[in-house]
Residue frames relative to the residue before (quaternion, step in Angstrom):
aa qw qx qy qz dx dy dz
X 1.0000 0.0000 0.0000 0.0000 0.00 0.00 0.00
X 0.4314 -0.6366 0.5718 0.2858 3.74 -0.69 1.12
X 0.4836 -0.5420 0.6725 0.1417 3.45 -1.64 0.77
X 0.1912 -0.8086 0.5548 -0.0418 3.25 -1.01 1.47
X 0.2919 -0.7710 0.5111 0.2431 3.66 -0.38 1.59
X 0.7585 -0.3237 0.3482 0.4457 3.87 -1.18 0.28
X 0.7296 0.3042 -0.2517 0.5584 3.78 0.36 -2.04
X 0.7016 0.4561 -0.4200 0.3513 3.88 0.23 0.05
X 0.3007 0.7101 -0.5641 0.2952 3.86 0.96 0.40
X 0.6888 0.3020 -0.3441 0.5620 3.82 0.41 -0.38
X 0.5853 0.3785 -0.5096 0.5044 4.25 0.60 0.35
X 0.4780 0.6867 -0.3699 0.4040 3.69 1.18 -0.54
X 0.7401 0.5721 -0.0990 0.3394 3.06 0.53 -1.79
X 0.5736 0.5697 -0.1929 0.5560 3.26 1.33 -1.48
X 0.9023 0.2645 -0.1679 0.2963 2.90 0.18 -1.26
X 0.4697 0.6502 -0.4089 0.4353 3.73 1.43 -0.06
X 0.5246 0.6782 -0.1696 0.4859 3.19 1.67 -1.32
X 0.6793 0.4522 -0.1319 0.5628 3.74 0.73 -0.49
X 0.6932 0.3115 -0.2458 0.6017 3.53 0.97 -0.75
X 0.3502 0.7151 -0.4352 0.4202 3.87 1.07 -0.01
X 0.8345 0.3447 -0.0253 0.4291 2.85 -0.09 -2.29
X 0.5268 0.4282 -0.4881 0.5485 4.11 0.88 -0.43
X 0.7522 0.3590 -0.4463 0.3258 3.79 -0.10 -0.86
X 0.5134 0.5169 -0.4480 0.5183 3.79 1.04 -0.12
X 0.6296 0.4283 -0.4440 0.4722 3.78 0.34 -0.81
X 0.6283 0.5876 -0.3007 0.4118 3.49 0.65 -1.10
X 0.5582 0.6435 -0.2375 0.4668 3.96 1.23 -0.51
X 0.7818 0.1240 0.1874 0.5816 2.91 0.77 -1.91
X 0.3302 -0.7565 0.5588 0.0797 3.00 -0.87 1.07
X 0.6162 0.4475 -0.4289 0.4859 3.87 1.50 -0.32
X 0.3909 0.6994 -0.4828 0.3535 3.88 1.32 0.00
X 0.1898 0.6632 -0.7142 -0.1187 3.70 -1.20 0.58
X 0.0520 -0.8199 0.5701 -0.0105 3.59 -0.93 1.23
X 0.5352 0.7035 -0.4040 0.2356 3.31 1.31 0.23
X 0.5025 0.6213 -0.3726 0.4719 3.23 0.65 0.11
X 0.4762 0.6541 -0.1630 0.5647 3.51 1.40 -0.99
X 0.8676 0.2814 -0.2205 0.3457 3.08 0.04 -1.88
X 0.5713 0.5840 -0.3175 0.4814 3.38 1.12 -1.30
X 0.5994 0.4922 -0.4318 0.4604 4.24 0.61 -0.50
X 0.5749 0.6207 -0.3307 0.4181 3.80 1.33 -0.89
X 0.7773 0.5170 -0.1847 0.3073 3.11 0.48 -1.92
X 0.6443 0.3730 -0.2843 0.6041 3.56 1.25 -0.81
X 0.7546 0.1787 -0.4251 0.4668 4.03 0.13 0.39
X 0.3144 0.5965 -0.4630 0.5753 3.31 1.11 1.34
X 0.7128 0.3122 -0.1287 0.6147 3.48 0.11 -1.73
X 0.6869 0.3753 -0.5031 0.3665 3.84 0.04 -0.61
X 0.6060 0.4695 -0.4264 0.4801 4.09 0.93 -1.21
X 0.4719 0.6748 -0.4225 0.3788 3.76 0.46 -0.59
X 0.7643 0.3731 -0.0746 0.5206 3.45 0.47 -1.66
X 0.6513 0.6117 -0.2414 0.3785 3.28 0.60 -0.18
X 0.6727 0.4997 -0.0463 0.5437 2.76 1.26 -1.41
X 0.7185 0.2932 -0.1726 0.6066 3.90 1.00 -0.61
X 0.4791 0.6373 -0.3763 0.4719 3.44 1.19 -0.01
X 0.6905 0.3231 0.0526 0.6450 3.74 1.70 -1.44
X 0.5164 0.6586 -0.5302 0.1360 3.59 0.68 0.25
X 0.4962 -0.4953 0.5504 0.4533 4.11 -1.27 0.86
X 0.6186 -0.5730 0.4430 0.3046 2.89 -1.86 -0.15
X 0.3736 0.6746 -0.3416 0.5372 3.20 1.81 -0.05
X 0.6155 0.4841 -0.2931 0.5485 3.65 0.67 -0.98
X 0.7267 0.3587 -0.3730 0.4518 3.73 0.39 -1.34
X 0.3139 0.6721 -0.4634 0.4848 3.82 0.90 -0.26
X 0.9250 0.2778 -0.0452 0.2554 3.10 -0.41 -1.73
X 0.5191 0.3762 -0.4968 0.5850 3.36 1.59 0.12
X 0.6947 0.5044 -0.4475 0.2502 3.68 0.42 -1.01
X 0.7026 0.3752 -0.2659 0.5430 3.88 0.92 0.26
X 0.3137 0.6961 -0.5859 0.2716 3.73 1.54 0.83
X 0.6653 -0.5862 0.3085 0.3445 3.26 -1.25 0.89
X 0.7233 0.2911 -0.2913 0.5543 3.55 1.08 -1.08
X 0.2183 0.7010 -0.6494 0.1978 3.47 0.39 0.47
X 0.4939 -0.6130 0.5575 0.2637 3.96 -0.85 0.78
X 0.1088 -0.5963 0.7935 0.0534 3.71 -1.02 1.84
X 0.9639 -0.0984 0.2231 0.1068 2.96 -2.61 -0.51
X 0.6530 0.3912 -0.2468 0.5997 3.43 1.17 -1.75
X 0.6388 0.6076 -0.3561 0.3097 3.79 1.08 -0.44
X 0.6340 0.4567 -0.3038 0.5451 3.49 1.39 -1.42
X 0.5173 0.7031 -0.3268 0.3624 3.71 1.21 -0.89
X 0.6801 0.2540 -0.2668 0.6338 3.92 0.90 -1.64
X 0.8660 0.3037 -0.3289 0.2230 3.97 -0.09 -0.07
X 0.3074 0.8553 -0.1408 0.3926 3.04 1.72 0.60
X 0.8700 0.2022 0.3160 0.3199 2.39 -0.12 -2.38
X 0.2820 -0.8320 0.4451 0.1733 3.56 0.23 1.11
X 0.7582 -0.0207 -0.0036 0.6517 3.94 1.12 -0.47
X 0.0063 0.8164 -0.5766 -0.0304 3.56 -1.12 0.38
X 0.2754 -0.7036 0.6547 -0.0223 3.70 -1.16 0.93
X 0.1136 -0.7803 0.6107 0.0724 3.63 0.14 1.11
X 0.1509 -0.8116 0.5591 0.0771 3.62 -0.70 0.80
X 0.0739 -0.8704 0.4868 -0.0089 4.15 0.28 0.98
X 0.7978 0.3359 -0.3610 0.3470 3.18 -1.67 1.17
X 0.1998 -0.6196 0.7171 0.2491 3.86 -1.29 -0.25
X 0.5870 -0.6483 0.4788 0.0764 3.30 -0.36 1.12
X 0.7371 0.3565 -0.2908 0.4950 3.32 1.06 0.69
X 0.7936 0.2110 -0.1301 0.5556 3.72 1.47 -1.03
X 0.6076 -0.3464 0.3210 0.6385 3.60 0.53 -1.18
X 0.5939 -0.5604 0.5090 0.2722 3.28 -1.72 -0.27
X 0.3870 -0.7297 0.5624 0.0378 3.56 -1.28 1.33
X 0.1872 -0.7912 0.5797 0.0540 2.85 -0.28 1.37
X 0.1454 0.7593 -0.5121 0.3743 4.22 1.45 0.62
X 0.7987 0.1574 0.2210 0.5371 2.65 0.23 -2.28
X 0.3337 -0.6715 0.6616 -0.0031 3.44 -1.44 1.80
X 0.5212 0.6419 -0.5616 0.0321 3.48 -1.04 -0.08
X 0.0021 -0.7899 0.6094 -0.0680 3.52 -1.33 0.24
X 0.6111 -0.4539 0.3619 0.5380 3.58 -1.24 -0.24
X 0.1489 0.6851 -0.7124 0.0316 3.95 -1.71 0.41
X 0.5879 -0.5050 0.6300 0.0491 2.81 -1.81 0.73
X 0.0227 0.6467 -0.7579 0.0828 4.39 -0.83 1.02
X 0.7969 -0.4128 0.2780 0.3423 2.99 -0.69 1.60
X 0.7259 -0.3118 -0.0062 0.6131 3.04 0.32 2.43
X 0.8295 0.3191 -0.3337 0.3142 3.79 -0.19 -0.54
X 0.7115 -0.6348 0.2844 0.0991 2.95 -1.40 1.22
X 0.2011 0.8370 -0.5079 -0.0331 4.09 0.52 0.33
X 0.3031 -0.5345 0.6942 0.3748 3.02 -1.76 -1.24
X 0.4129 -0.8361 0.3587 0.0428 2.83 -0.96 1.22
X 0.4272 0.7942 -0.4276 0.0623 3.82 0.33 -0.28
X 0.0265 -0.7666 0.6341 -0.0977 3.62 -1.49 0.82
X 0.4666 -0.5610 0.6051 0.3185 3.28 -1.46 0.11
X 0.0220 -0.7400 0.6676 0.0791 3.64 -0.96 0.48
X 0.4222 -0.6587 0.6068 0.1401 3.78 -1.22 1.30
X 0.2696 -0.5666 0.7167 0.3044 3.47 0.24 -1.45
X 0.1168 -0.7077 0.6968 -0.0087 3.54 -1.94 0.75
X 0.8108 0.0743 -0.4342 0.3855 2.84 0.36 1.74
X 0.9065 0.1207 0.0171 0.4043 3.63 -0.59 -0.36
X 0.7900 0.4831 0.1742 0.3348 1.94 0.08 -2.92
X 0.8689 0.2058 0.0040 0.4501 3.02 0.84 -1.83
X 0.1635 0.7647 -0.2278 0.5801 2.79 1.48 0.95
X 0.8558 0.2820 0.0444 0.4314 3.16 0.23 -1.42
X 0.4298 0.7054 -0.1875 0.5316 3.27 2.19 -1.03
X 0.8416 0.4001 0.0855 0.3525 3.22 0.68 -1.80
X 0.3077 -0.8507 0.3535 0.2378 3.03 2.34 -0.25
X 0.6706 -0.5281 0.4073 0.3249 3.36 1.15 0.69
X 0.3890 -0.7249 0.4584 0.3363 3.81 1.45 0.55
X 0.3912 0.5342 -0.6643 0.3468 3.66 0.62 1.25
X 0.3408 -0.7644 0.5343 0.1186 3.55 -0.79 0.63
X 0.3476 -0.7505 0.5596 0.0524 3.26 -1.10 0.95
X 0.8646 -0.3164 0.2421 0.3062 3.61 -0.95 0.29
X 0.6277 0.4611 -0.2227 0.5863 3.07 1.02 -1.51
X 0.5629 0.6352 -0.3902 0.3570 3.39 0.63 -1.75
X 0.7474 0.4850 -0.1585 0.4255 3.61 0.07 -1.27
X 0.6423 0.4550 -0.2838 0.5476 3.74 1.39 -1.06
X 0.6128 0.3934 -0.3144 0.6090 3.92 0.73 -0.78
X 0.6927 0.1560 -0.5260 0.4681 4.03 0.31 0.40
X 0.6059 0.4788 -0.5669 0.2868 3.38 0.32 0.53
X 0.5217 0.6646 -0.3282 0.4224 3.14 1.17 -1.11
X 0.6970 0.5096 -0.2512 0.4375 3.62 0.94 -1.25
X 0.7166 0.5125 -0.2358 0.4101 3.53 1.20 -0.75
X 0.5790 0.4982 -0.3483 0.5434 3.18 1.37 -0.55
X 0.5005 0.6734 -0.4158 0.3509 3.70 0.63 -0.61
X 0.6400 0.5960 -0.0846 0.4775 3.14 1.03 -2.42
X 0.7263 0.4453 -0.2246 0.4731 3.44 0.53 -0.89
X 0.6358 0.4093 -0.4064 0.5130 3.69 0.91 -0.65
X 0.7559 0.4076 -0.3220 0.3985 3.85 0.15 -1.22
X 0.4425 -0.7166 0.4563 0.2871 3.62 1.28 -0.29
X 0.3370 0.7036 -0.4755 0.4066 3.39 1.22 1.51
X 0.5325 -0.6360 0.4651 0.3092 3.61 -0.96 0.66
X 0.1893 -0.6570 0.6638 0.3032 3.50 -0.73 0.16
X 0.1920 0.7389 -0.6034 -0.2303 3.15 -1.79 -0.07
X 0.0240 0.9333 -0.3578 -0.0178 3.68 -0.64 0.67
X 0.5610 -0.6127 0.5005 0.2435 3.53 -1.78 1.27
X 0.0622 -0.7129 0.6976 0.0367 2.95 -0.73 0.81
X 0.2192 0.7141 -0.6345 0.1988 3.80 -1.14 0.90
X 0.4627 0.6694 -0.4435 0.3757 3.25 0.04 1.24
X 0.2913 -0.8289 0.4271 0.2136 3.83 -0.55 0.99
X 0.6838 -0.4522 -0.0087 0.5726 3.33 1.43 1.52
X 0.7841 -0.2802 0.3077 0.4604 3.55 -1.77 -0.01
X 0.3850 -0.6951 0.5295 0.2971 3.25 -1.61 0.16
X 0.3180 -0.9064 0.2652 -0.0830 2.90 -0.85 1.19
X 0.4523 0.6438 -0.4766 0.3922 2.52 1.66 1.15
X 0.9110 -0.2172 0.1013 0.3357 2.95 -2.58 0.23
X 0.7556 0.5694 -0.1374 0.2932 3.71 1.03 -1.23
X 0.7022 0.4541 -0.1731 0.5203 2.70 1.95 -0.73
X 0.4028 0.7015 -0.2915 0.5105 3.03 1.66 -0.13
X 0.6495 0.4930 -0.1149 0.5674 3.51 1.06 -1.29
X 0.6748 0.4701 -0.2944 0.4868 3.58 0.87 -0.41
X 0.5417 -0.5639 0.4831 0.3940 3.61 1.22 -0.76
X 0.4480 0.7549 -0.4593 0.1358 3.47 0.60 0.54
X 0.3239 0.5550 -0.5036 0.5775 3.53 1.18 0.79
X 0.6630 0.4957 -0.1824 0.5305 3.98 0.36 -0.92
X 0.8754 -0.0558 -0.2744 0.3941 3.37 -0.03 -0.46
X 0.3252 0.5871 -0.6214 0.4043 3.88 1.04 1.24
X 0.5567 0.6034 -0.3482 0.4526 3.43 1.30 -0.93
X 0.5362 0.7021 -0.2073 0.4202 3.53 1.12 -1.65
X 0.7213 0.4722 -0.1263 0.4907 3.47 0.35 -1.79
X 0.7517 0.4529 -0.2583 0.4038 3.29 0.58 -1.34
X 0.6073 0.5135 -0.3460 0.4978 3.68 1.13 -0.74
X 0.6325 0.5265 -0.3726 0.4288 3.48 0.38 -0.88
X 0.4747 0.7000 -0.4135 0.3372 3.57 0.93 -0.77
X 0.7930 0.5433 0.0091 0.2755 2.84 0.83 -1.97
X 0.5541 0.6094 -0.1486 0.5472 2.85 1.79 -0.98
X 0.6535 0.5279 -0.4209 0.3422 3.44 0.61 -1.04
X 0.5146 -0.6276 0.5807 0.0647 3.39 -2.04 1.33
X 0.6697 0.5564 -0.1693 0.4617 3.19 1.63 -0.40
X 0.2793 -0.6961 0.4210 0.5100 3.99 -0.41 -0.10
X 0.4618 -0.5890 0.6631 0.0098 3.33 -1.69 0.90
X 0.0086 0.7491 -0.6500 0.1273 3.75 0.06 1.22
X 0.0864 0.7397 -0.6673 -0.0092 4.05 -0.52 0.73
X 0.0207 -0.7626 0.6460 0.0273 3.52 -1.59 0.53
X 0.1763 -0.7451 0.5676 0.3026 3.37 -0.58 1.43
X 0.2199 -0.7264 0.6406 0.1163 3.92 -0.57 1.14
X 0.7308 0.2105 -0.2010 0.6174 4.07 0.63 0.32
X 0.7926 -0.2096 0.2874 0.4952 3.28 -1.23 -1.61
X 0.1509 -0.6591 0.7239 0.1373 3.80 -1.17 0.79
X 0.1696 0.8148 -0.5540 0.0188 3.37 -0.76 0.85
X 0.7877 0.0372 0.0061 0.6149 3.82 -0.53 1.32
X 0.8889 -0.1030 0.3110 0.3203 2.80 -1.94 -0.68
X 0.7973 0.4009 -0.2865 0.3485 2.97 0.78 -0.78
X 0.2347 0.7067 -0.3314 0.5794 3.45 2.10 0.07
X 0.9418 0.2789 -0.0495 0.1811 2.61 -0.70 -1.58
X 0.2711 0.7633 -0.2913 0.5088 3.48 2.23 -0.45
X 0.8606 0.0970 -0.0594 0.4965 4.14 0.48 -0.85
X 0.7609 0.3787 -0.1767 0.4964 3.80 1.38 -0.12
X 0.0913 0.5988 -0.6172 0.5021 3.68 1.52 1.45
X 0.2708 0.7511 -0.5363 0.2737 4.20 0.35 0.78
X 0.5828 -0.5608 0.5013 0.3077 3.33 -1.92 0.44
X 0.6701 -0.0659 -0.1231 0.7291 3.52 1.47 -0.13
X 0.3069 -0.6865 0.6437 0.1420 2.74 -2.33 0.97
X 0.0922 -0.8224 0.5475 0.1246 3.44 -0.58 0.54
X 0.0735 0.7817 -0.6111 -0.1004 3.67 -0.99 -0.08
X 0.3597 -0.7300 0.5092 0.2801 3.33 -1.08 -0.04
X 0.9132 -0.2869 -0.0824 0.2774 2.98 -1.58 0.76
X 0.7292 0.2634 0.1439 0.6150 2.66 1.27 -2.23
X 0.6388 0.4564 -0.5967 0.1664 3.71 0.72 0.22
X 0.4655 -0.5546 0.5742 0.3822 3.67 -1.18 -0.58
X 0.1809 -0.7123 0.6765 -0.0474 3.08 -1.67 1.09
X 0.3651 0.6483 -0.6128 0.2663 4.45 -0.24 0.71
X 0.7481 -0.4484 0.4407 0.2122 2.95 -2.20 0.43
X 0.8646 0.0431 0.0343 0.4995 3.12 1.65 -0.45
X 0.6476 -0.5337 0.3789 0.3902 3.53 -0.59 0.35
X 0.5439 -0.5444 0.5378 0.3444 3.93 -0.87 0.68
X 0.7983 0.3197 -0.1801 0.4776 3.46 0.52 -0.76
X 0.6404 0.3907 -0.4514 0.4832 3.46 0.76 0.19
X 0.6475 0.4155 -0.4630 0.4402 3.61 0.72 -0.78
X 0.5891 0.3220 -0.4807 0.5641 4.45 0.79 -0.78
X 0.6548 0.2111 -0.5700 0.4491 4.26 -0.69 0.51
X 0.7595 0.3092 -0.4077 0.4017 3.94 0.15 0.22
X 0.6138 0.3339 -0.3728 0.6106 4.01 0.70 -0.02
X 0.8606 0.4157 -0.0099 0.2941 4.05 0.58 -0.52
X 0.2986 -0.8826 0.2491 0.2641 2.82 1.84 -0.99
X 0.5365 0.1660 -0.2607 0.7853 3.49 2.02 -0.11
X 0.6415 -0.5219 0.5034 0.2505 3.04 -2.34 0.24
X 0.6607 0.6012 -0.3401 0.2937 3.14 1.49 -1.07
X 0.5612 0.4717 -0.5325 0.4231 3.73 1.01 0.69
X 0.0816 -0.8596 0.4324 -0.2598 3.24 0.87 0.69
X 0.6768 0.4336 -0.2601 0.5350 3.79 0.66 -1.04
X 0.5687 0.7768 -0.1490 0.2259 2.73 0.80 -1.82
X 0.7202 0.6038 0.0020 0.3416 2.69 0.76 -2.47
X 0.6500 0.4449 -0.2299 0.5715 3.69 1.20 -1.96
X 0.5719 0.4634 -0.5549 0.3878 3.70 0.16 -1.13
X 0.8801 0.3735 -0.2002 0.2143 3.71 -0.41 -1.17
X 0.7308 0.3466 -0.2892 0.5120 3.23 1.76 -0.12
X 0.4746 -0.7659 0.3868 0.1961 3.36 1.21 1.22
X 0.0650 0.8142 -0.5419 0.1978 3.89 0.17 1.64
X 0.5574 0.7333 -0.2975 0.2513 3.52 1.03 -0.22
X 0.5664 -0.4963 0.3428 0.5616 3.67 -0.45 -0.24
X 0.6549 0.5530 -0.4109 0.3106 3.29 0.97 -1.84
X 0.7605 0.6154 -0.1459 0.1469 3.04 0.60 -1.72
X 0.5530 0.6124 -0.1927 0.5311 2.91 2.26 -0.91
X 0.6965 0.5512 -0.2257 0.4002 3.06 1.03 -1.11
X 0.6228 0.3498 -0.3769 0.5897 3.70 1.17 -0.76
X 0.5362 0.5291 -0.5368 0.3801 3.72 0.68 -0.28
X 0.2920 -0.5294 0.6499 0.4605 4.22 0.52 -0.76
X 0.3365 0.6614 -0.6243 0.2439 4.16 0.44 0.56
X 0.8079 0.2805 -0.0068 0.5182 3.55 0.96 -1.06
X 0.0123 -0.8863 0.3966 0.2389 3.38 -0.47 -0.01
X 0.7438 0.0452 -0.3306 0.5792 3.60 1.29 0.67
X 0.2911 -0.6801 0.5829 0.3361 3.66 -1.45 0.76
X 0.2266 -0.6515 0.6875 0.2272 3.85 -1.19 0.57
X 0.5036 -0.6917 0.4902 0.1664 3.20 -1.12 1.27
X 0.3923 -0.6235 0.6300 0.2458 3.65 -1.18 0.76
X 0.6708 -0.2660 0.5998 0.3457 3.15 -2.16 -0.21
X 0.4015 -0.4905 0.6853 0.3587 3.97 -1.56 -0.14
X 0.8018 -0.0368 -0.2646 0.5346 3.00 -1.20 2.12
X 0.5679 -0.6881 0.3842 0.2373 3.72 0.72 1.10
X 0.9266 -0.1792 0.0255 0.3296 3.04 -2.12 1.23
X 0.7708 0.3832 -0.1793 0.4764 3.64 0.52 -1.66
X 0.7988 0.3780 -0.4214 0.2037 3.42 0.32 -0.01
X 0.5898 0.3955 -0.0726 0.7004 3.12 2.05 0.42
X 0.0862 0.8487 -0.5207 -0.0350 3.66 1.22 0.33
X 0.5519 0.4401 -0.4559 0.5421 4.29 1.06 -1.45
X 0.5855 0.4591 -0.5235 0.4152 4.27 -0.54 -0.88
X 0.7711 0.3552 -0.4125 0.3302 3.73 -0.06 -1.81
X 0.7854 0.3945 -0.3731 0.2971 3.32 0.52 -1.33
X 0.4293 0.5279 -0.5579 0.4751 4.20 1.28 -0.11
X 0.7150 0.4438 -0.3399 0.4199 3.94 -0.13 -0.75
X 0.6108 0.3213 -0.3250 0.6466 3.93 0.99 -0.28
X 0.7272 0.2211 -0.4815 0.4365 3.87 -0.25 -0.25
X 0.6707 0.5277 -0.3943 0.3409 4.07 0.44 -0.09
X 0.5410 0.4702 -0.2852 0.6363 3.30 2.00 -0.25
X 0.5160 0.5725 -0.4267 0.4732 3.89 0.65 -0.50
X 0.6502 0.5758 -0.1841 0.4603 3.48 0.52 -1.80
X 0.7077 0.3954 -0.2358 0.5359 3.91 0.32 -1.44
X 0.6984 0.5633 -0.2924 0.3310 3.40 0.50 -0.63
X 0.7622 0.4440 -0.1748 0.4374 3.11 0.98 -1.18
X 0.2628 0.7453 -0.3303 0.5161 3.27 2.19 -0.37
X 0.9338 0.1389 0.0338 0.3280 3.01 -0.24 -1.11
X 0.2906 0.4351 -0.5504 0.6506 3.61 1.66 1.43
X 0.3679 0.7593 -0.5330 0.0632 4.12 0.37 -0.75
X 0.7478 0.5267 -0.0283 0.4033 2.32 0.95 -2.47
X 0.7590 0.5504 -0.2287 0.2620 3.52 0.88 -0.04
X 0.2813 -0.8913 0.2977 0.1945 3.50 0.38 0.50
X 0.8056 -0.3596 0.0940 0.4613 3.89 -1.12 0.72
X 0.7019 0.5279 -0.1860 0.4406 3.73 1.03 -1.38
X 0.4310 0.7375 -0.1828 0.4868 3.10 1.65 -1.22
X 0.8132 0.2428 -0.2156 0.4831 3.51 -0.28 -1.42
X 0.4744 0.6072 -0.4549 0.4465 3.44 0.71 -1.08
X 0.8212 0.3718 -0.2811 0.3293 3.00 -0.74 -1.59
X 0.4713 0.6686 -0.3227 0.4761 3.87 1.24 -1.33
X 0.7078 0.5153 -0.2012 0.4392 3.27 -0.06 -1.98
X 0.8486 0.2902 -0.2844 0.3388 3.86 0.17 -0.93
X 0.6015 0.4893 -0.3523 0.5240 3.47 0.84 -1.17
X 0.4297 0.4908 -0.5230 0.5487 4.37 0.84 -0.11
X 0.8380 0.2671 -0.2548 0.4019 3.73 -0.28 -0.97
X 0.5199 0.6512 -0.3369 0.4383 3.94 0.93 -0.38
X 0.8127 0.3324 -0.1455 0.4558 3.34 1.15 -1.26
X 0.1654 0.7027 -0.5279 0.4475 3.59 1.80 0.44
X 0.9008 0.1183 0.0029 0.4178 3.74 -1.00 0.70
């Protein structure tokens, strides 16, 4: 059963309505409801389009953190043609936040690295909610430096609603090694393709997607902070919250006229989850074009590329 956001209760409605009347047809065989249904389905599909056609940025929030929204092990099975998970930072333990390893994009050779949430409970809870931890951040460096010796692109998913932020990780150095992560970015001889497929939040964002291109997709969201953390720190409650995204511009569009991003990758109608195989074809055919077109450029090149992009932010 698809997860219904709040502004979609009247696409809900429509559409439960429609699955009603088939399971009656399905009963009775002297039922004819098609005429009926098909009148449903297009003021369904039309309120659909409408509705994502006009969504706040609060809304684009709220789809970009929908449960079935497509994470990592997803872009990973529809992606990726072979894959070599590579685990740990070589100093504390291994983040399970952050996936990455060696893989193959249709024959070509990358590095892989992302943030993985989990979709359900369990994995979820495994994954800490794709907040990364210290280590997390050391095992993408470790991974980048790797990439950079054998002369492999990186490219990475970023989808996380920022570092974790607790007491332990604090104790580990986790100011230092977002800083860490974020330098290495910079450093790299190689191109660096990042996409915030979900949420980019903070530091922790921004730790794997200092890149030679930024992509994002339609409907995720990309800010220094959470809607709700910036309305409890200018306001004092969360419930300005709406309020909050409008003014700190988190969208693609907005990113994109900012120079924050530099391509949006189009969703499905009614975003990523309701079509996860489409989103993740429309991100590996942008991944591919993308990396195309770092080829031609060479170690000094990207560098140089890569920094004077982030210098001219602001």
């Amino acid at each position: 059963m698809l997860t219904y956001l709040d502004f979609e209760k009247p696409i809900a409605e429509l559409e439960a309505r429609v699955a009603e009347l088939r399971e009656t047809a399905n009963r009775s065989d002297d039922i004819d409801i098609e005429a009926e249904v098909g009148r449903l389905e297009a003021k369904s599909s039309k309120l659909l389009r409408d509705t994502y056609a006009k969504l706040t940025p609060w809304q684009k929030a709220q789809v970009a953190r929908h449960p079935e929204r497509p994470h990592f092990k997803d872009y990973l099975a529809g992606i990726v043609d072979d894959f070599v998970p590579l685990a740990g930072d070589r100093s504390f333990a291994d983040d399970p936040a952050i996936i990455g390893g060696l893989a193959r994009i249709d024959g070509r050779g990358v590095m892989l690295i992302g943030h993985e949430k989990g979709d359900d409970t369990a994995t979820r809870l495994k994954h800490n909610f794709g907040m990364a931890k210290p280590e997390g951040y050391r095992k993408a460096i470790r991974l980048m430096r790797l990439a950079d010796r054998f002369g492999l692109p990186v490219v990475t998913l970023v989808d996380t609603p920022g570092a974790f932020p607790g007491v332990e990780a604090e104790e580990r150095g986790q100011a230092e090694a977002i800083a860490r992560a974020t330098e290495e970015c910079l450093a790299l001889k190689v191109p660096l393709i990042a996409v915030i497929v979900g949420e980019g939040g903070s530091g922790g964002a921004i730790a794997i997607a200092a890149a030679n291109r930024v992509m994002m997709f339609e409907h995720a969201v990309y800010s220094v902070i959470s809607p709700e953390g910036c309305a409890s720190i200018l306001w004092r409650t969360a419930d300005k919250a709406s309020e909050a995204a409008e003014a700190m511009k988190i969208t693609a569009a907005d990113l994109h006229g900012l120079g924050v991003v530099d391509r949006i990758v189009d969703e499905p109608l009614g975003g990523a989850h309701r079509d996860p195989e489409a989103a993740i074809g429309a991100l590996k055919g942008a991944i591919l074009e993308e990396l195309d077109g770092c080829a031609a450029l060479g170690p000094d090149e990207l560098r140089k590329q890569r920094r004077a992009k982030f210098l001219a932010i602001g």
